[in-house]
C-alpha positions in Angstrom: -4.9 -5.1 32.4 -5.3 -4.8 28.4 -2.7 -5.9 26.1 -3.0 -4.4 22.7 -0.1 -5.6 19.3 -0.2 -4.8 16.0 1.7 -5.5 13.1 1.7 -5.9 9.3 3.8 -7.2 6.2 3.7 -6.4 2.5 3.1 -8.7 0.0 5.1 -10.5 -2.4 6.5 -8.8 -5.0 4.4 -5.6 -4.5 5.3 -1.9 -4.4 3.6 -0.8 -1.6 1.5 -1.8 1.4 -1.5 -1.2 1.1 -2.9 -1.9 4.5 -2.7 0.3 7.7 -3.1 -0.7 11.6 -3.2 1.8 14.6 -4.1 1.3 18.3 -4.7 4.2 20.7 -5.0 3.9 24.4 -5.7 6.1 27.2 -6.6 5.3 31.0 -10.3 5.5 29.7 -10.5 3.4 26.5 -8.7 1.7 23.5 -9.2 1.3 20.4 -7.8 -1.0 17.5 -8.1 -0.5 13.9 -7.0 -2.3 10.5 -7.8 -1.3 6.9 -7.2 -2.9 3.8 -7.0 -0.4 0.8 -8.2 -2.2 -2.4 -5.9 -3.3 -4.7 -7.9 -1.6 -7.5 -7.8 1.9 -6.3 -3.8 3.3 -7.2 -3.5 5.5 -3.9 -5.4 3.0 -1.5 -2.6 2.9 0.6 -2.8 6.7 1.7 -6.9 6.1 1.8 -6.1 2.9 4.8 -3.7 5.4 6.3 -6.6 7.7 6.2 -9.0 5.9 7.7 -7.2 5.0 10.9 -6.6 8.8 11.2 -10.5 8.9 10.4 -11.7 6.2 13.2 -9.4 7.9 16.0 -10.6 12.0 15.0 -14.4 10.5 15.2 -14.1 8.3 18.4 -12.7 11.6 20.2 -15.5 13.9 18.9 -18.4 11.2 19.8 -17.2 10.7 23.2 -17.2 14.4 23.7 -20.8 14.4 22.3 -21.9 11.3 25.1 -23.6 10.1 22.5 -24.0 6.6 22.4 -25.7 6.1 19.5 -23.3 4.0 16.7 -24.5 5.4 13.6 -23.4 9.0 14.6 -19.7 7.7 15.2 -20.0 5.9 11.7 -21.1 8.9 10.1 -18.3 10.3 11.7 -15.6 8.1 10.2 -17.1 8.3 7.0 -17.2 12.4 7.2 -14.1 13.0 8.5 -12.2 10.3 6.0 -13.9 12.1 3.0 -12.6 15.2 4.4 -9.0 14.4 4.8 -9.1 12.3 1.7 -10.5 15.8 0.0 -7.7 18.3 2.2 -5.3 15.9 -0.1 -6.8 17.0 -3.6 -7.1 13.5 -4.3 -10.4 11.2 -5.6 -11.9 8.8 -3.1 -12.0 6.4 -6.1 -8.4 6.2 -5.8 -8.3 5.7 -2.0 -10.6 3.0 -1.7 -10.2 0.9 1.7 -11.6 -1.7 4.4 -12.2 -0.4 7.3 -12.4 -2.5 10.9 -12.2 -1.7 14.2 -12.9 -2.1 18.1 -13.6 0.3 20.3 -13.6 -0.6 24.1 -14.7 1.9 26.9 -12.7 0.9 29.5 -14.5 2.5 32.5 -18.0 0.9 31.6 -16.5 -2.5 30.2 -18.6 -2.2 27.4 -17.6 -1.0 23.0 -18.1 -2.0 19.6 -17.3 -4.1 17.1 -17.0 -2.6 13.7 -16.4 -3.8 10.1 -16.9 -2.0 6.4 -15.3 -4.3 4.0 -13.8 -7.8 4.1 -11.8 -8.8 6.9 -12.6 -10.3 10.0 -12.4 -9.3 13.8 -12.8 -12.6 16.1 -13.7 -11.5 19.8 -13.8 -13.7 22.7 -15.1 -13.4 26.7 -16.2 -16.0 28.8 -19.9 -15.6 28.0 -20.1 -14.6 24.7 -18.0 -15.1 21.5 -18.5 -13.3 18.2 -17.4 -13.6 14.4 -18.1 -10.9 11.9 -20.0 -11.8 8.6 -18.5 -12.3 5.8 -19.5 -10.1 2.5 -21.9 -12.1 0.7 -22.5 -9.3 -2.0 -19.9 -10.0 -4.8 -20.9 -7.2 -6.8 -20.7 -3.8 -4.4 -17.1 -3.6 -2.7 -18.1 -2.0 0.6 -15.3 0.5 1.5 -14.9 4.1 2.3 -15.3 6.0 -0.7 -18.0 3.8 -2.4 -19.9 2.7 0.9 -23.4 4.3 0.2 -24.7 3.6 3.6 -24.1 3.2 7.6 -26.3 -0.1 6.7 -22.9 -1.2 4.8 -21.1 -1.8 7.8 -21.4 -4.6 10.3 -21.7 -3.6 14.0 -22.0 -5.6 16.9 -22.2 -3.8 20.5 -20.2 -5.5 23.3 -20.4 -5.6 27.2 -17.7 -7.8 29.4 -18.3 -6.5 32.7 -15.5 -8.1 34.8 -14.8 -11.3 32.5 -11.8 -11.8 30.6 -11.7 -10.4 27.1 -9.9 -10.9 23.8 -10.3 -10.5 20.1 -8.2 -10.1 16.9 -8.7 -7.7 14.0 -6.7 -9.6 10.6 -7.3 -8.4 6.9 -8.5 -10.6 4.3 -4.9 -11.6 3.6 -5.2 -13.3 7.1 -8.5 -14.0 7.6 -8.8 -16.1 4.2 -6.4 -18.6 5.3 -7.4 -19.5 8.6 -9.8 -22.7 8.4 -13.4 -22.3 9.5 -14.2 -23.4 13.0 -10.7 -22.4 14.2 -10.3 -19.0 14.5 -10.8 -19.0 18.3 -7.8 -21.6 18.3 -5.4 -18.8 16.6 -6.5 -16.7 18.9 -5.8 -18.7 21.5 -2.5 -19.5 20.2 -0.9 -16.2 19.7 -1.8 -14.8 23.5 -0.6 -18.0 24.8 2.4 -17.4 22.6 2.6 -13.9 23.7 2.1 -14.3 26.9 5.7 -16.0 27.0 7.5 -13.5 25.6 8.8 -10.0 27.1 6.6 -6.8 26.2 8.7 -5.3 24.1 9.3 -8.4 22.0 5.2 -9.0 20.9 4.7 -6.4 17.9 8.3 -8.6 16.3 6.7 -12.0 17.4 3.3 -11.1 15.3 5.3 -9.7 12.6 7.4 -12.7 12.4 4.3 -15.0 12.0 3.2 -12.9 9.2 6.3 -13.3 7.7 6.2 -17.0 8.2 2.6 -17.5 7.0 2.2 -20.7 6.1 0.3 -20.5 2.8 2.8 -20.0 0.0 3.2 -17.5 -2.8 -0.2 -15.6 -1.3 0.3 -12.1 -2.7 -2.2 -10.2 -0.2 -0.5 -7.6 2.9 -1.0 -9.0 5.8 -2.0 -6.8 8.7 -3.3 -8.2 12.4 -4.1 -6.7 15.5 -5.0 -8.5 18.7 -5.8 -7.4 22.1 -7.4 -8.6 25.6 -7.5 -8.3 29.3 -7.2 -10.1 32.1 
């Protein structure tokens, strides 16, 4: 019933990608993540690595808890990617990064939406459709390692029942070219596209449409994840 892809390209003429992607599932939930580590930050690659490491240890240890509340799994993530960031001797300065993911309990139909950084996660069900804001404070980068509070991130709590469901998770490499008003339509787009193409062909076809992205000479990694059910 859920369908979950991921992929990701460098950019041009860079060293290293600095962006990371992971999704986990098991027969009770899924979860898709994406971060971005900041360009200013020399080891932000190993602090987006980090963080999907961060978002999967926290998700176990608040299920175990049944605790429901959000805050405690984002003071999770920020815990445990402090602490893995410090096992590795290195500065959090250095290993600045975004941090977005979703989180769907699969046995209640219900999860969360969750965003530190810039980025963007689109979701979409048949009731409901949701866009996460965009950062409007130009002079605090919110990302793990300078992210002061859980008020930093964006969260929106979700609940599909038995409607269809899909969303996308796309860094700000993505997310900054695709024209207000039609993100719903890429959505659209690349399940349809999907949709005709054999399983174990989907993670190429999303990588080849990064590799293909339209707007020339953009220097940003490019990272996307996108899931749904039917």
């Amino acid at each position: 019933m859920y369908k979950a892809y991921s992929a990701s390209v460098i950019g041009i003429n860079k060293k290293s990608n600095q962006d990371a992607h992971s999704v986990y599932e098991s027969s009770k939930y899924l979860i898709c993540i994406v971060a971005d580590g900041l360009g200013s930050s020399k080891l932000s690659e190993i602090g987006s690595y980090q963080a999907t490491r961060a978002v999967r240890k926290a998700i176990t240890q608040w299920r175990s808890l049944n605790n429901s509340d959000s805050n405690v799994l984002l003071q999770l993530i920020q815990f445990y990617w402090n602490l893995f960031i410090n096992d590795l001797s290195l500065a959090k300065k250095d290993c600045l990064t975004t941090c977005l993911f979703v989180y769907i309990d699969k046995v209640a139909s219900k999860g969360l939406i969750c965003q530190l950084g810039d980025g963007m996660i689109v979701f979409n069900t048949c009731s409901e459709t949701y866009i996460t804001p965009k950062s409007i404070d130009f002079n605090y980068t919110k990302a793990l390692g300078s992210a002061k509070n859980i008020s930093d991130w964006s969260v929106k709590s979700i609940s599909f029942n038995n409607q269809d469901m899909q969303f996308f998770i796309a860094t700000d490499g993505v997310s900054d070219d695709i024209t207000e008003n039609k993100e719903f339509h890429f959505l659209n787009y690349l399940i349809d596209e999907m949709n005709n193409i054999k399983e174990n062909g989907r993670n190429r076809f999303l990588k080849s449409i990064l590799q293909d992205w339209p707007t020339k000479f953009h220097k940003d990694d490019k990272t996307i994840c996108i899931a749904w059910r039917k």
